[in-house]
C-alpha positions in Angstrom: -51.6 88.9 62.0 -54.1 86.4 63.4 -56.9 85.2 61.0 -59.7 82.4 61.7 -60.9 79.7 59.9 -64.6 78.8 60.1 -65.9 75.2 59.3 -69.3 74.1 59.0 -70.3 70.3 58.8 -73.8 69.5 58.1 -75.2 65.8 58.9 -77.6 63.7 56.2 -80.6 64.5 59.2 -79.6 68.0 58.9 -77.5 68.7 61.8 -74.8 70.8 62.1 -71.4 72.0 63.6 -69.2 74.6 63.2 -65.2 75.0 64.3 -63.0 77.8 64.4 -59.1 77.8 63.4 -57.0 80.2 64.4 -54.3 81.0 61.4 -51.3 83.4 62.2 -49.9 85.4 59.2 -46.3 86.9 59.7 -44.6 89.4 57.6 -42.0 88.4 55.5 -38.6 90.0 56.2 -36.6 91.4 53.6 -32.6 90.8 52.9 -30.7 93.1 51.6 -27.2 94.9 52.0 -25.1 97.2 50.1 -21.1 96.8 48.9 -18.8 99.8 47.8 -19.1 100.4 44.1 -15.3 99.8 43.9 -13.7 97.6 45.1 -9.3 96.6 44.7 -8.7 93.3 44.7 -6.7 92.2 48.5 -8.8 95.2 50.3 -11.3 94.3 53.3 -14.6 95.8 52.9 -17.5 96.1 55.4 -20.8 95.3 54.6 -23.4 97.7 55.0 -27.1 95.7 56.0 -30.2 97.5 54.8 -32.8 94.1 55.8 -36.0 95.2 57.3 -37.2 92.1 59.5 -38.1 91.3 63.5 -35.1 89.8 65.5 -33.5 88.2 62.5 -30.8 85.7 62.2 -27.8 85.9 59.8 -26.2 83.6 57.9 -23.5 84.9 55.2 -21.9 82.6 52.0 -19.4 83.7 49.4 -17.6 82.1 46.8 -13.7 81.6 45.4 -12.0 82.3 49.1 -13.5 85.2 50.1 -13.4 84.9 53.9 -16.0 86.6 56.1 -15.5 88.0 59.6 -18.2 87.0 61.0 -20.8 84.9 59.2 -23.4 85.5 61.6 -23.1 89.3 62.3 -25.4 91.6 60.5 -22.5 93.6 58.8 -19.5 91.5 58.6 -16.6 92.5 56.7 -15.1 90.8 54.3 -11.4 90.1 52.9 -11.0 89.7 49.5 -8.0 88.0 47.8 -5.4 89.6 46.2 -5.2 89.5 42.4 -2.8 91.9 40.2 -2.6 92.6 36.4 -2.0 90.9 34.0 -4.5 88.7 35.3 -8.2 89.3 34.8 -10.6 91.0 37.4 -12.8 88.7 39.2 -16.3 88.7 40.3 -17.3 87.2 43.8 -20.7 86.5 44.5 -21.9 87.7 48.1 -25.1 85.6 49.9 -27.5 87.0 52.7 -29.9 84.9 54.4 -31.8 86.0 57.1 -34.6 84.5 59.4 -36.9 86.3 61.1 -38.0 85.3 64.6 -41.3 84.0 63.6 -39.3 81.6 61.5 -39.9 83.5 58.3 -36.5 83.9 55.7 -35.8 85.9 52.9 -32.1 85.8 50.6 -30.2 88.6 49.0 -27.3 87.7 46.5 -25.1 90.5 44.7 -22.4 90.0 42.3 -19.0 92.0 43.2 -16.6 93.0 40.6 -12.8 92.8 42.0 -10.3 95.4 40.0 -7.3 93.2 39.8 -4.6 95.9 41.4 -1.8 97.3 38.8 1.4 95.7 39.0 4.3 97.7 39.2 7.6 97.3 37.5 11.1 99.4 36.2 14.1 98.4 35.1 17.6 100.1 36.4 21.4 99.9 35.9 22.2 97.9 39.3 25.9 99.0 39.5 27.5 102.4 38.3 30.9 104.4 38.1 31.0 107.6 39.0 28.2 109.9 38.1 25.3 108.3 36.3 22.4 109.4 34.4 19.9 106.6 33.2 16.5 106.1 32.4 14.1 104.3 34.6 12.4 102.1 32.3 8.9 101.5 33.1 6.8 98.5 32.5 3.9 98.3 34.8 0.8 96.6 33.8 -2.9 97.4 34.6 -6.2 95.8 33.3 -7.8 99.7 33.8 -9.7 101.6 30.9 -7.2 104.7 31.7 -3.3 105.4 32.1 -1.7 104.9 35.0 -0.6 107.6 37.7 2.6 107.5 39.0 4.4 108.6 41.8 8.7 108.1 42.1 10.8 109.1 45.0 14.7 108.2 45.2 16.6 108.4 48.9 19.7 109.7 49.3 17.1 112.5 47.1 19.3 115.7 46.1 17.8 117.7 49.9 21.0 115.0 51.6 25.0 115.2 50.1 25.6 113.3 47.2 21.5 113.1 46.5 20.3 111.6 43.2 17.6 113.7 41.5 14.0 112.8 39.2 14.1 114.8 35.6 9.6 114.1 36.9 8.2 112.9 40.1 5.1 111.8 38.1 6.5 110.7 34.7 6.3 107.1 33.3 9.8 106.9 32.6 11.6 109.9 34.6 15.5 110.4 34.5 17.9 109.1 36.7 20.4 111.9 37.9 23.4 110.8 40.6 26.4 112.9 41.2 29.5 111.0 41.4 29.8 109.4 44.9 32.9 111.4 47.5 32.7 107.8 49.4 33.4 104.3 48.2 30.1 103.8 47.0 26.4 105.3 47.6 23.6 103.0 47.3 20.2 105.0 45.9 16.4 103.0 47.0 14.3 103.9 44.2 10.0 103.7 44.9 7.8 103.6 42.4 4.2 103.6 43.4 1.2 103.0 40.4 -2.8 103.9 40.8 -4.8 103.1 37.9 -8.3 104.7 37.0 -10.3 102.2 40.4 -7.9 104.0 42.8 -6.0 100.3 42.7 -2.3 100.9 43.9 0.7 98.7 43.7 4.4 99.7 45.1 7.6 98.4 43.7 11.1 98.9 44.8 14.5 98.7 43.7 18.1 99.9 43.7 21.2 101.4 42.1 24.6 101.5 43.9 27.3 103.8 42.5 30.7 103.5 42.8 33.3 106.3 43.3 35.6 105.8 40.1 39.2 105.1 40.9 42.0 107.6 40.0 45.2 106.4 37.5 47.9 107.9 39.0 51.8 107.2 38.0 55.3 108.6 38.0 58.1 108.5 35.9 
């Protein structure tokens, strides 16, 4: 918006004169931009950009290694680093500065919690004889206020010949079931998969292998 400045100078005799200033206003722009509520530590987020402002300029900052697609795009996403229990979440802090094309700037700054992920962990019997029935001993960790989900699946599973079977699919510590092996040995890929109350998720993996147990045989 244009304004003008009069000026009057009057002389000791009396006389006078008078200028005009012309003085151009501009609206201020106004930063601001919007994260997920949740976010899981390692995930890649976009931004959503809610500035109001004429043919504005972007310039994005962040802090402890979060990189930033594009620091001069008006919703950049942005990659966060991974982090898992036991260690603490983290918070990130997120920087918008914009300029308007009159020159005019205006910042937004928000804090961003990062859930560190779960972590997940079992212990198994690595080696067998014959047919085995075990417990799969969890001890996955999580930083959450709730329990843990969980989700197990063993291949062979008991659909193939000679499949091992899950006493739960979503226990904590489900039983182990394997027939005895008809071949020399069978070896079972067990997958545990953990989501705690963010939605975090981690996936670990291990194995059993089973051996067929020899037969004693001797004449006299």
């Amino acid at each position: 918006k244009e304004y003008w400045v009069q000026h009057i100078v009057t002389a000791g005799s009396g006389c006078t004169d008078t200028a005009f200033l012309p003085v151009y206003v501009y609206p201020d722009p106004a930063a601001g931009f919007s994260l997920p509520s949740t976010v899981c530590a390692g995930s890649t987020v976009s931004v959503n950009d809610t500035s109001k402002g004429n043919g504005l300029d972007y310039r994005w900052l962040s802090s402890g290694g979060v990189v930033i697609s594009d620091t001069a795009a008006d919703e950049p996403t942005l990659f966060f680093p991974d982090n898992q229990a036991p260690n603490a979440d983290t918070t990130y802090t997120i920087t918008l500065i914009i300029t308007s094309e009159d020159g005019c700037k205006d910042t937004a700054i928000q804090n961003v919690l990062i859930h560190a992920r779960p972590k997940a962990d079992f212990s198994v019997d690595s080696l067998q004889c014959g047919s085995y029935v075990g417990l799969l001993n969890d001890s996955s960790q999580f930083n959450g206020p709730g329990p843990l989900t969980y989700s197990w699946s063993v291949l062979p599973s008991v659909s193939s010949a000679g499949g091992a079977t899950l006493s739960s699919a979503t226990a904590a510590s489900p039983t182990l079931t394997i027939p005895a092996p008809s071949v020399d040995s069978v070896t079972y890929r067990i997958t545990l998969v953990v989501t705690d109350s963010y939605g975090c998720t981690d996936e670990h993996l291990d194995s059993i292998k089973v051996y067929a147990r020899p037969t004693s045989l001797f004449t006299v």
